[in-house]
VEXNU-782216 format. One record per residue: residue number from 0; x, y, z of N, C-alpha, C in turn. Coordinates in steps of 0.02 Angstrom, whole numbers, plus 50000, padded with zeros to 5 digits. Last residue first. Layout:
# VEXNU-782216
- nr	n.xx	n.yy	n.zz	ca.xx	ca.yy	ca.zz	c.xx	c.yy	c.zz
- NUM	X	Y	Z	X	Y	Z	X	Y	Z
...
This chain:
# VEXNU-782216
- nr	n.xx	n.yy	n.zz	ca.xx	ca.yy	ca.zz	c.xx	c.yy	c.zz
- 361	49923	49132	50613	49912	49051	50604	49949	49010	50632
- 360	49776	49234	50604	49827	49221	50634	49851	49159	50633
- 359	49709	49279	50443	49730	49265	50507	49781	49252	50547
- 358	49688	49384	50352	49762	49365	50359	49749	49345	50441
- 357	49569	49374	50277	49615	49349	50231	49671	49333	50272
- 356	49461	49439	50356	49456	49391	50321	49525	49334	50289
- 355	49522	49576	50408	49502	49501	50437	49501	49435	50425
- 354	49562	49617	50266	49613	49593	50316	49586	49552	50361
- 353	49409	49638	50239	49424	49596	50190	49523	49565	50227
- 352	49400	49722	50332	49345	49661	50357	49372	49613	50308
- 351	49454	49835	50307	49477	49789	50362	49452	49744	50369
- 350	49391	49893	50196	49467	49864	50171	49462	49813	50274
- 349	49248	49906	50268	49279	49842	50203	49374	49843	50190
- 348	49323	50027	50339	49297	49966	50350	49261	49902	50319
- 347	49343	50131	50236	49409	50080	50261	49387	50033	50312
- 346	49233	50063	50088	49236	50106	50135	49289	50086	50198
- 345	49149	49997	49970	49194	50018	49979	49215	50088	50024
- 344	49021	49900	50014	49038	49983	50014	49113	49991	50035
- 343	49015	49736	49945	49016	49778	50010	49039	49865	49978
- 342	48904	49755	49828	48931	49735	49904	48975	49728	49910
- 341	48847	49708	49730	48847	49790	49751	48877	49805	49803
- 340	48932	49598	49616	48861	49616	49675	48900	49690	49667
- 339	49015	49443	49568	48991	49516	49549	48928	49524	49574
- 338	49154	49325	49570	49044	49343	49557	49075	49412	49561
- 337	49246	49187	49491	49218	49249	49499	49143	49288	49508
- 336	49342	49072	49535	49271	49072	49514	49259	49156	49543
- 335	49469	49025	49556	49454	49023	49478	49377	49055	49472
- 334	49516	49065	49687	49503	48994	49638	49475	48997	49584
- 333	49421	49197	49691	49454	49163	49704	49430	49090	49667
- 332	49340	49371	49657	49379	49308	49640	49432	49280	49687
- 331	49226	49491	49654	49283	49463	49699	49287	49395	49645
- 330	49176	49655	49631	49181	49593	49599	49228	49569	49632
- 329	49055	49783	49634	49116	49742	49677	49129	49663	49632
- 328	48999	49933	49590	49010	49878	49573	49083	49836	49588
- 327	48894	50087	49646	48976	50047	49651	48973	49977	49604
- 326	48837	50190	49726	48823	50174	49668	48929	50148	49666
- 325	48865	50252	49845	48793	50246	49823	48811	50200	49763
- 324	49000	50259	49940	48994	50263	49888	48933	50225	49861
- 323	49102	50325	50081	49026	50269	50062	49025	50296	49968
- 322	49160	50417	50172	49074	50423	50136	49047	50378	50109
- 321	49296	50350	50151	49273	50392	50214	49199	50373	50209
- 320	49308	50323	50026	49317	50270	50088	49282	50306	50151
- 319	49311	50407	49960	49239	50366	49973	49242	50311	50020
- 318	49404	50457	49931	49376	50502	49979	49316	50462	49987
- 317	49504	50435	49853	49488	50376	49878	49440	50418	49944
- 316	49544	50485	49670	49531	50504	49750	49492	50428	49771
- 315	49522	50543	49547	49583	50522	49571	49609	50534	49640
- 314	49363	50518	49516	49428	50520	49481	49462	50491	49547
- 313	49189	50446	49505	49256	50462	49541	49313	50473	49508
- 312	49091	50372	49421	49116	50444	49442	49172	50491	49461
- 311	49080	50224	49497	49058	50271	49446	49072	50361	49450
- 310	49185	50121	49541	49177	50171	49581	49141	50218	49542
- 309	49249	49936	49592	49233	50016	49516	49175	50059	49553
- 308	49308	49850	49670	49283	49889	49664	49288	49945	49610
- 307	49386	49693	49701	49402	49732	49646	49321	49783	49662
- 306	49490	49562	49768	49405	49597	49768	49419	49669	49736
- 305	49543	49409	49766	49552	49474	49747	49498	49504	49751
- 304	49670	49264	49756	49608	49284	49783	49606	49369	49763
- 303	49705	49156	49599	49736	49197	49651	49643	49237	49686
- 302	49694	49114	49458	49664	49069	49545	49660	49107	49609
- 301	49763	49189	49371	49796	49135	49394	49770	49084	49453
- 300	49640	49243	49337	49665	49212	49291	49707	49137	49322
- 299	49621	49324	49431	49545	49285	49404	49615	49230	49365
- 298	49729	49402	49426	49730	49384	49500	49657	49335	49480
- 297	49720	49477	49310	49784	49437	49310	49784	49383	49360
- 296	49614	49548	49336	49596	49490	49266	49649	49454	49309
- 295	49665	49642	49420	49614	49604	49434	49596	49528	49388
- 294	49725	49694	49333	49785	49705	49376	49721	49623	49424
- 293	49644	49771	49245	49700	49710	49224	49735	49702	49289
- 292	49569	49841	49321	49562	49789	49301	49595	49743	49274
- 291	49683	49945	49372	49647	49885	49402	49616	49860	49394
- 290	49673	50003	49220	49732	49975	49249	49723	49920	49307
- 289	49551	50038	49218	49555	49987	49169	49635	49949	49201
- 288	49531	50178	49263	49509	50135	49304	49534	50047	49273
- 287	49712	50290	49223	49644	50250	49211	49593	50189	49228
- 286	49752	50398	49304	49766	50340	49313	49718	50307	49292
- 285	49716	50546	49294	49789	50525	49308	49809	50442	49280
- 284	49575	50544	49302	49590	50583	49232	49685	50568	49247
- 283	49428	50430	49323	49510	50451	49350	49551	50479	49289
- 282	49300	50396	49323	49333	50427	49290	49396	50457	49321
- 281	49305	50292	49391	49304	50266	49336	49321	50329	49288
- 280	49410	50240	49549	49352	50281	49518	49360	50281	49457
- 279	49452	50080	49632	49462	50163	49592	49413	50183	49553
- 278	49519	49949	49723	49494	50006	49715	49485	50069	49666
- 277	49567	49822	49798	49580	49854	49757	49508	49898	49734
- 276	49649	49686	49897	49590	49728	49894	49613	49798	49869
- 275	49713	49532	49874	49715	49589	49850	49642	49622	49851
- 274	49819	49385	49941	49758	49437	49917	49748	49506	49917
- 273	49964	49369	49876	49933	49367	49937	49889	49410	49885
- 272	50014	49232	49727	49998	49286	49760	49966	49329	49824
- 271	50000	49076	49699	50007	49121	49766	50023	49159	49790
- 270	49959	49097	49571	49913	49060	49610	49936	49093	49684
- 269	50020	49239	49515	50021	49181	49527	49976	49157	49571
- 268	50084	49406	49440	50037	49383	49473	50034	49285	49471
- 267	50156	49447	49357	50204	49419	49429	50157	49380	49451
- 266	50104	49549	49262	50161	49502	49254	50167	49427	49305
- 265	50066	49648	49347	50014	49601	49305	50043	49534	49295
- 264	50133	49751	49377	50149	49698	49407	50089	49610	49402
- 263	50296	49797	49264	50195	49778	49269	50189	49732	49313
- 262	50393	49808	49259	50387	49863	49306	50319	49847	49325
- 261	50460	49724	49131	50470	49717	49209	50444	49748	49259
- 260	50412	49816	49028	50365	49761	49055	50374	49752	49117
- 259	50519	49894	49003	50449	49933	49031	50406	49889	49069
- 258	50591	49800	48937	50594	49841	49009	50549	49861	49041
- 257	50516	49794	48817	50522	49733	48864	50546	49770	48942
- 256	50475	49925	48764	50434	49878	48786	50445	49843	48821
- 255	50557	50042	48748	50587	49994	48767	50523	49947	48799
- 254	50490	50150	48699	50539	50141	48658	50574	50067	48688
- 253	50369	50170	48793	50344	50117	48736	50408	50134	48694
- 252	50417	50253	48885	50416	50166	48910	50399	50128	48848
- 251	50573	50340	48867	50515	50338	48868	50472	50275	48858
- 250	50657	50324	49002	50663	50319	48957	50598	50318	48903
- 249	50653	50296	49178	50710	50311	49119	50717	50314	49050
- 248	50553	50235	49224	50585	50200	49197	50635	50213	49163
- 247	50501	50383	49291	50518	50299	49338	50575	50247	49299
- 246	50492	50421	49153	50526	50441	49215	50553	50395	49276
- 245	50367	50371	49110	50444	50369	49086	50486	50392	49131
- 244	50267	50394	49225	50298	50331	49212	50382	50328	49173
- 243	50269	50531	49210	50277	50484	49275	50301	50443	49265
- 242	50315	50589	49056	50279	50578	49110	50310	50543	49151
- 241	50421	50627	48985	50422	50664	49018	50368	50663	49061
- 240	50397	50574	48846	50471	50546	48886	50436	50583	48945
- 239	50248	50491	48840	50306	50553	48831	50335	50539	48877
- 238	50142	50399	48876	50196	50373	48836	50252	50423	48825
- 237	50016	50467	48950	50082	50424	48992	50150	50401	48939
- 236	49921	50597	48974	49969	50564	48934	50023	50532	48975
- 235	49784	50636	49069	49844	50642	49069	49881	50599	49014
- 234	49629	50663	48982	49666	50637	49038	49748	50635	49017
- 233	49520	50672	48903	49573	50745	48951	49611	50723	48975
- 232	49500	50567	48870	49503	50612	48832	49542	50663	48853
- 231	49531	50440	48980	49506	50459	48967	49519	50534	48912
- 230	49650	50299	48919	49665	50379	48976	49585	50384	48942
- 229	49707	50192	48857	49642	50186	48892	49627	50268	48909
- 228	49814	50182	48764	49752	50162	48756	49686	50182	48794
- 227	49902	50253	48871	49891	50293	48840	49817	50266	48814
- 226	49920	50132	48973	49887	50184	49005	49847	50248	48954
- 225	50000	50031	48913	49929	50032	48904	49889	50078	48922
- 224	50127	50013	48957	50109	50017	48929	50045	50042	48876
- 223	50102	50012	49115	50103	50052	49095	50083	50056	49023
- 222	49995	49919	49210	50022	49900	49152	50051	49970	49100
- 221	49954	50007	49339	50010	49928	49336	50033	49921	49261
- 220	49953	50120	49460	49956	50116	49385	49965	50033	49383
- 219	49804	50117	49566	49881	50127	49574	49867	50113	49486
- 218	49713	50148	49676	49707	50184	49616	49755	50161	49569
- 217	49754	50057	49820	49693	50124	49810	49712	50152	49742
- 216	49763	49911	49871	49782	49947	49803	49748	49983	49790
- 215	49854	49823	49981	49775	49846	49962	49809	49921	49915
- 214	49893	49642	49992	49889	49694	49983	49826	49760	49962
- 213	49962	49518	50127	49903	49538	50098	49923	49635	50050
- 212	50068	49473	50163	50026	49429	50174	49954	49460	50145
- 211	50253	49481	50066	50182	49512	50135	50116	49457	50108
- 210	50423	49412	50069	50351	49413	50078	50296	49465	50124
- 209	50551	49460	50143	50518	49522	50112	50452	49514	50084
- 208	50647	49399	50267	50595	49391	50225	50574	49448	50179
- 207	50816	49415	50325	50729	49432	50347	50702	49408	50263
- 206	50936	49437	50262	50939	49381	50303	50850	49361	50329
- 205	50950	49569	50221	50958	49500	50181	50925	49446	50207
- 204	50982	49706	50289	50907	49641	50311	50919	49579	50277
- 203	51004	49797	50145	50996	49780	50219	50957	49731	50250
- 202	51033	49830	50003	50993	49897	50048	50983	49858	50121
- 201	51049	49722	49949	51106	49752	49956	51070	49807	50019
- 200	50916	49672	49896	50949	49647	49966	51016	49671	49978
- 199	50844	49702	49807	50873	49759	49859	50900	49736	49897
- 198	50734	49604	49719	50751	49629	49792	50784	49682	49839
- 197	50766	49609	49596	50700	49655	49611	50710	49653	49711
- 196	50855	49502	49572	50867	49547	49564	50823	49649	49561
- 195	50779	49374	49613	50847	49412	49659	50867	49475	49638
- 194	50628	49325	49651	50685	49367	49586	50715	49415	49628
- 193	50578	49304	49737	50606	49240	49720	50619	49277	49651
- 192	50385	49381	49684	50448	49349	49754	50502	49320	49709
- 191	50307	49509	49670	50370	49491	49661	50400	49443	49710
- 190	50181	49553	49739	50181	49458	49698	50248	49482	49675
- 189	50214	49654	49834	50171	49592	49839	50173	49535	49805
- 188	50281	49740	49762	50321	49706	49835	50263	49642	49853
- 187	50167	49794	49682	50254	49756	49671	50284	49719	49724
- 186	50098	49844	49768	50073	49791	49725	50136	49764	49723
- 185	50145	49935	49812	50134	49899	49876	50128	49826	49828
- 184	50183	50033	49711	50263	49993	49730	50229	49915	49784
- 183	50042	50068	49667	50090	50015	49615	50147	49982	49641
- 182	50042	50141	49800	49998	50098	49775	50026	50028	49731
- 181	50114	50246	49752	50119	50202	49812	50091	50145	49815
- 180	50019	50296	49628	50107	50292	49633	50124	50241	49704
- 179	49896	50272	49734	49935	50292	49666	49979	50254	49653
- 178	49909	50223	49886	49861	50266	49831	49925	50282	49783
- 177	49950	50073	49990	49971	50123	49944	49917	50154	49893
- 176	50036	49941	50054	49977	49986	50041	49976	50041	50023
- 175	50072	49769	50148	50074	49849	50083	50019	49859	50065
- 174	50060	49681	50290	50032	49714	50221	50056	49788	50184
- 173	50082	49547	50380	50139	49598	50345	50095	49625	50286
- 172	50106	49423	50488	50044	49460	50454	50061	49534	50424
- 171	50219	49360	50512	50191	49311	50484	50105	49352	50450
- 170	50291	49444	50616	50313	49436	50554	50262	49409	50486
- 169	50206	49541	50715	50173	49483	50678	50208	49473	50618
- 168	50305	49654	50823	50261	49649	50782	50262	49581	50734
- 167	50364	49703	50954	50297	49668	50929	50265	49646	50878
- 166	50500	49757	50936	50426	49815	50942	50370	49782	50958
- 165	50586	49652	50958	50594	49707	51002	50544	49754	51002
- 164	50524	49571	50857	50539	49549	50917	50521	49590	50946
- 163	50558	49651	50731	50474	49610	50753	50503	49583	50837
- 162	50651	49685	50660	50639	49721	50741	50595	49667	50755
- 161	50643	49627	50546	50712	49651	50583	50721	49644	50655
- 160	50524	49675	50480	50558	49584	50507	50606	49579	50553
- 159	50590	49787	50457	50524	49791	50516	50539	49725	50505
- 158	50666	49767	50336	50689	49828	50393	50622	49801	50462
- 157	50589	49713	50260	50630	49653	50308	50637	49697	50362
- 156	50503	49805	50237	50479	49746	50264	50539	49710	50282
- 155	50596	49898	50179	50569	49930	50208	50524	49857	50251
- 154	50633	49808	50061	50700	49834	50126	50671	49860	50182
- 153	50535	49824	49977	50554	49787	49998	50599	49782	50050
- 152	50535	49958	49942	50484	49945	49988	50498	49889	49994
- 151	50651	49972	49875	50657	50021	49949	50595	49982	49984
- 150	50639	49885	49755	50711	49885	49837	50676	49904	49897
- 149	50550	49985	49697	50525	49914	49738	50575	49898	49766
- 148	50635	50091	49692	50592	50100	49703	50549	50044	49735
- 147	50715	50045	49593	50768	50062	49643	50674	50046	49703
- 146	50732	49975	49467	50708	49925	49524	50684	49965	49581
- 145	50671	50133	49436	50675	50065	49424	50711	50045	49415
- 144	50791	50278	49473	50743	50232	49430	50716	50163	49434
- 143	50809	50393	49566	50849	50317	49572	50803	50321	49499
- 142	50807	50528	49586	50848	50519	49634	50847	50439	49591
- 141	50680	50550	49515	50731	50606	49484	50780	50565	49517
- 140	50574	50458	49562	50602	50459	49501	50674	50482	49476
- 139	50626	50452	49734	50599	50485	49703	50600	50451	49635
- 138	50635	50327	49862	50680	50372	49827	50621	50403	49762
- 137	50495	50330	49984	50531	50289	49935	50563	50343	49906
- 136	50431	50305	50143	50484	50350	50101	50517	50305	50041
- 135	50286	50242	50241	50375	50245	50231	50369	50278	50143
- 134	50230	50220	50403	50204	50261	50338	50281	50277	50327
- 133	50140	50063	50468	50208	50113	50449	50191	50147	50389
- 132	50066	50041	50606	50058	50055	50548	50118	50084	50537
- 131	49989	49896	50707	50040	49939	50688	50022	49965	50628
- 130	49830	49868	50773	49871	49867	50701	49917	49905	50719
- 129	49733	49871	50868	49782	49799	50891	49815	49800	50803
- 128	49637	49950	50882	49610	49883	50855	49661	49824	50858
- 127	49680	50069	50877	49662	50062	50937	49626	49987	50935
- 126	49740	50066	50734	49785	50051	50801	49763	50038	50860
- 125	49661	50110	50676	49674	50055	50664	49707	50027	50731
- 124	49645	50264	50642	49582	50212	50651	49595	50146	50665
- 123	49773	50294	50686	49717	50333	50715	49653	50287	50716
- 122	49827	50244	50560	49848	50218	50640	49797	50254	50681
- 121	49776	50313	50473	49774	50216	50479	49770	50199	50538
- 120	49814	50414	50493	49750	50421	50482	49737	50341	50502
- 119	49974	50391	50463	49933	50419	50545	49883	50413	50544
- 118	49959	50373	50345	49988	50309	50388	49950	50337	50452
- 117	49798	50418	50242	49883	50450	50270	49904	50366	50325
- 116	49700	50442	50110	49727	50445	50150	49819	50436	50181
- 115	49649	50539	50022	49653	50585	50079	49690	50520	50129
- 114	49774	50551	49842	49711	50543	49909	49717	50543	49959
- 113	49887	50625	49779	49894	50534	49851	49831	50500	49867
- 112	49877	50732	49738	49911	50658	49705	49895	50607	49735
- 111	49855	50818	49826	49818	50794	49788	49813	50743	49752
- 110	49946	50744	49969	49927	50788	49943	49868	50760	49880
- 109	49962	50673	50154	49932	50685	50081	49940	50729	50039
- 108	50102	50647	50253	50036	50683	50231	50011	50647	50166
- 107	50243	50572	50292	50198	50600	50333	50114	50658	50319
- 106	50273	50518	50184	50264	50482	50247	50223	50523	50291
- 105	50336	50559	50074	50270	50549	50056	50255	50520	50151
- 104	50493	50598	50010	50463	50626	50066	50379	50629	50082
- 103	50519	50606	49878	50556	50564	49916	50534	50578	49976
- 102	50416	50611	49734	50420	50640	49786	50476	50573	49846
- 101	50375	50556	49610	50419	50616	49615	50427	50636	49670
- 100	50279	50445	49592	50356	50428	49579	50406	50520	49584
- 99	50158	50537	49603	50173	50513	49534	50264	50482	49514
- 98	50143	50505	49728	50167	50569	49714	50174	50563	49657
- 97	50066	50420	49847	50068	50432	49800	50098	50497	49768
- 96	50120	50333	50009	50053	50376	49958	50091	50400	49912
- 95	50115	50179	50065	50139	50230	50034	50089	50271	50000
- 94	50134	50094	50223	50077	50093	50184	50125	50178	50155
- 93	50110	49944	50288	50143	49956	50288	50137	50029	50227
- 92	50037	49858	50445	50028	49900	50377	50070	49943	50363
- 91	50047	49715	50543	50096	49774	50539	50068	49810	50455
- 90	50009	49655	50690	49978	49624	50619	50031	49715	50603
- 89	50080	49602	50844	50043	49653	50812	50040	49639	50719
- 88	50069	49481	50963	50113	49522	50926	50061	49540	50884
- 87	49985	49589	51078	50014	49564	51026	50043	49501	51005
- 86	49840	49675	51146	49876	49600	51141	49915	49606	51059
- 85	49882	49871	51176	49868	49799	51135	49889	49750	51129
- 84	49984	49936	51206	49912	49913	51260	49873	49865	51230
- 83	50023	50044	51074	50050	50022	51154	49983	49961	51207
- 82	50037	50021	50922	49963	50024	50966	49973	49988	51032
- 81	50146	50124	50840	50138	50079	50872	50086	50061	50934
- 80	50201	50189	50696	50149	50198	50755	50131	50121	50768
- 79	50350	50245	50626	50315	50183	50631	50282	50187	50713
- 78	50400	50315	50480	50373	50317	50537	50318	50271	50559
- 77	50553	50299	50396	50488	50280	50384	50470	50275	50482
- 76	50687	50339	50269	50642	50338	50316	50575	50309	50319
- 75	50739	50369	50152	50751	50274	50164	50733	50285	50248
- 74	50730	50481	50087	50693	50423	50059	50712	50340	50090
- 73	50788	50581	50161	50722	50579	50203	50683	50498	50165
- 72	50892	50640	50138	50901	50638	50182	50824	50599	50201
- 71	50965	50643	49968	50909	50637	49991	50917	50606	50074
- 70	51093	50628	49889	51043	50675	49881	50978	50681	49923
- 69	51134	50446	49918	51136	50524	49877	51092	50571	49868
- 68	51042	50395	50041	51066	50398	49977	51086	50439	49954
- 67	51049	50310	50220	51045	50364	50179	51078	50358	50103
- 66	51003	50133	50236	51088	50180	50235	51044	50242	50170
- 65	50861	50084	50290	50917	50068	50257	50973	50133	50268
- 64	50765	50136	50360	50777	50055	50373	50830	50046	50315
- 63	50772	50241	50528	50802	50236	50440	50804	50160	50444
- 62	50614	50348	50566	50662	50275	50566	50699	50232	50513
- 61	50548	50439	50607	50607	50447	50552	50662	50393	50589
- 60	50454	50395	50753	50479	50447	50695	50550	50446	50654
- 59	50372	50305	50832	50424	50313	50806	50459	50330	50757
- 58	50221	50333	50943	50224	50344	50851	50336	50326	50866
- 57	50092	50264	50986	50153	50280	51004	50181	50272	50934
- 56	49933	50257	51049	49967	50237	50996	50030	50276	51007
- 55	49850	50154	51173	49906	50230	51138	49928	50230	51095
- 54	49712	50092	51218	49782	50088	51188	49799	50144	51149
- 53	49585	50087	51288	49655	50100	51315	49721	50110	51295
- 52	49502	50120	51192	49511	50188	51227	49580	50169	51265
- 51	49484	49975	51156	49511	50025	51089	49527	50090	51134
- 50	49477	49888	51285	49460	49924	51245	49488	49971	51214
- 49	49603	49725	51292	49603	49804	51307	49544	49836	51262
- 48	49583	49566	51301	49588	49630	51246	49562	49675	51276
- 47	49621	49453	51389	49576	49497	51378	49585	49547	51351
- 46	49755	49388	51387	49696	49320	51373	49637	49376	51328
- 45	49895	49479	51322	49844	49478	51371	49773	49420	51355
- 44	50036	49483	51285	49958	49470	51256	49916	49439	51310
- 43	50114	49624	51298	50097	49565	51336	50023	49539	51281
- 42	50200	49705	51176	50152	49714	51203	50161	49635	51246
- 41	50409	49730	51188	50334	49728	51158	50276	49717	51212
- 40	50456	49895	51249	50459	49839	51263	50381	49787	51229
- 39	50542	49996	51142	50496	49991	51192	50481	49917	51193
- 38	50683	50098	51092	50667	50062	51082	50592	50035	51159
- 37	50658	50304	51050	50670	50239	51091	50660	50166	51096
- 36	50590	50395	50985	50650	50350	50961	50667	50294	50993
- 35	50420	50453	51003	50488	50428	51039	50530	50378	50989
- 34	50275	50531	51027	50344	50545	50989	50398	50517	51025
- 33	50118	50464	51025	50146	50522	51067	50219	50504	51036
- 32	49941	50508	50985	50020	50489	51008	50063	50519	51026
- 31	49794	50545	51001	49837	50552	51081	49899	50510	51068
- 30	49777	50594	50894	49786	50656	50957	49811	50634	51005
- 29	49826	50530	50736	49820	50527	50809	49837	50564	50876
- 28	49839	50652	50600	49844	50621	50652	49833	50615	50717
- 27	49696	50645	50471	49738	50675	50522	49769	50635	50564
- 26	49653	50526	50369	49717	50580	50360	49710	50599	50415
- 25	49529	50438	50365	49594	50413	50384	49658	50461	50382
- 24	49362	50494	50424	49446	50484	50370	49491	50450	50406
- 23	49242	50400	50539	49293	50475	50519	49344	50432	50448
- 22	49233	50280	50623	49215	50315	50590	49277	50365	50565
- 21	49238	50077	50665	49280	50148	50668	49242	50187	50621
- 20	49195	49938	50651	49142	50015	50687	49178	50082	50681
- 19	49256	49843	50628	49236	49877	50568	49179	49923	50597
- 18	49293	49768	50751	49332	49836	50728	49309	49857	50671
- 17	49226	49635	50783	49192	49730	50786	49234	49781	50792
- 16	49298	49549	50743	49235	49558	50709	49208	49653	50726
- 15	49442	49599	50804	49385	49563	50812	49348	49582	50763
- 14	49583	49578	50738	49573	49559	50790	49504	49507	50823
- 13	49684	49563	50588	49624	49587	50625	49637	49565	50685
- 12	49840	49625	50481	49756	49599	50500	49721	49608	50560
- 11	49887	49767	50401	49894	49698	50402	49825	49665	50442
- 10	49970	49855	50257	49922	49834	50291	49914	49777	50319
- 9	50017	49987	50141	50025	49937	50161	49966	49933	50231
- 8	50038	50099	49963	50015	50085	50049	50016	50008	50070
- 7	50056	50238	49853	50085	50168	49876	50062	50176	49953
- 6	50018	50329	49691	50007	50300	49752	50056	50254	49791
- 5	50027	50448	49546	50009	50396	49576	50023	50380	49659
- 4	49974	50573	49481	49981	50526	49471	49969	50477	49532
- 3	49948	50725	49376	49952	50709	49456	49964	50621	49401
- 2	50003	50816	49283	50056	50789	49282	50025	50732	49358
- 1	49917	50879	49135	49913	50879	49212	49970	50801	49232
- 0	49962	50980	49007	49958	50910	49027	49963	50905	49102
């Protein structure tokens, strides 16, 4: 039984119309940041926007936004690149990759689980556009269980509400983001509001917000329940005690249905949900493509805004963001009225043109 799984990432908004020119992936990091703890003085907003060559990105490494946990020195970190030279205040992505809920240490790479991309890869393409990016650390499966996991990415946005002064950054333009496993926590932290007990507000910040203003959802799980119905033939098993999901939840998820439910973030979804750009390949042998469709129905249903890409072929990778994808089907909704085209190419300049679109400045 192949054990890959899931995702989490964040994201925030635009500048100009012609930042959807960036090329290349989004995984290596930025050659010309550069490594400091130090607190820095925010940006000037300048009348005239700096070209993309003048601004630095300036990375702030292993920044704890809550109080270390048992066992784990690295899950309540998070490295946060900062686009020096840019009019601000700054639109802020906030963004997790994927380990199938088993990894407390996802901030700084990819692996096979995650897809190719990375927070540095973001900030490499994004930053010279006037985006912060944070690439943050959630407690593992083995280390907490559900809530613990949406706490952290919630704590992890007030944690940066916190600072917004002292770094620059756009309380009011705040996105999660996430492949897989990362993916599902960015969703969660997105339409959970106003349940006190999915907050974490013990973990710090109380006093900050934990709303975001937009989310983008590269593969992620949502309705666990349902994952076994759908899996393709080879595809991974989700109802044994001993997958991803039971694991997350402690227990195996179809012995406790109603618990299990709390974790869907299908559930939550509402007229004012922030919008949602969402993604995945149809043959995905971890995470079945059907999950973001329900995750899509939920966002048609309640009014809510949403653009939804199916990806023919593809498993359990977002490598088409880079390349483009020939053969696709896009479906967007808002207010109740849904179409369907070939358009736009899911590629990380549609995920930014759909942040243009959605999280102005206000």
């Amino acid at each position: 039984m192949r054990r890959r799984a899931l995702l989490g990432l964040a994201l925030a908004t635009p500048l100009a119309a012609s930042a959807c020119s960036a090329e290349g992936d989004a995984g290596p990091a930025p050659s010309s940041s550069t490594a400091s703890s130090a607190p820095q003085p925010a940006p000037s907003t300048a009348s005239t926007p700096p070209s993309p060559s003048e601004v630095v990105v300036r990375v702030l490494s292993d920044q704890a936004y809550a109080e270390p946990v048992d066992g784990s020195a690295t899950a309540h970190l998070l490295d946060l690149h900062l686009p020096d030279g840019a009019p601000g205040p700054w639109p802020v992505v906030l963004f997790q990759a994927g380990s199938a809920f088993q990894s407390d240490d996802t901030k700084g790479g990819s692996t096979d689980l995650s897809g190719g991309t990375t927070a540095a890869g973001l900030a490499q393409r994004w930053g010279p556009l006037g985006y912060a990016v944070a690439g943050i650390n959630v407690r593992s499966s083995a280390q907490a269980r559900f809530p613990a996991q949406l706490h952290d990415v919630k704590a992890a946005v007030r944690y940066l509400r916190s600072r917004a002064d002292e770094l620059g950054l756009d309380t009011d333009r705040v996105v999660t983001a996430g492949t897989s496993s990362g993916a599902w926590g960015a969703v969660m932290a997105g339409v959970v509001t106003g349940v006190p007990e999915l907050e974490g507000a013990d973990l710090g910040n109380a006093d900050q917000r934990s709303d975001v203003q937009a989310v983008v959802d590269l593969f992620g799980p949502t309705a666990f329940l349902q994952m076994d119905a759908q899996r393709l033939p080879d595809g991974q098993e989700h109802d044994p005690a001993g997958s991803p999901e039971s694991m997350l939840m402690g227990f195996p998820i179809q012995s406790d249905p109603a618990a299990t439910g709390r974790a869907d973030p299908t559930a939550y979804v509402g007229a004012g949900s922030p919008p949602a750009w969402i993604t995945h390949g149809t043959a995905d042998p971890n995470v079945p493509h059907q999950q973001s469709e329900l995750l899509f129905a939920a966002y048609e249903r309640a009014g809510a805004t949403a653009s939804l890409t199916l990806v023919p072929g593809a498993g359990h990778t977002d490598s088409y963001l880079s390349s483009g994808a020939p053969d696709r089907l896009v479906r967007t909704t808002a207010g109740g009225t849904t179409t369907e085209s070939g358009d736009p190419d899911p590629t990380y300049d549609a995920v930014l043109a759909f942040l243009q679109e959605h999280l102005r400045r206000g």
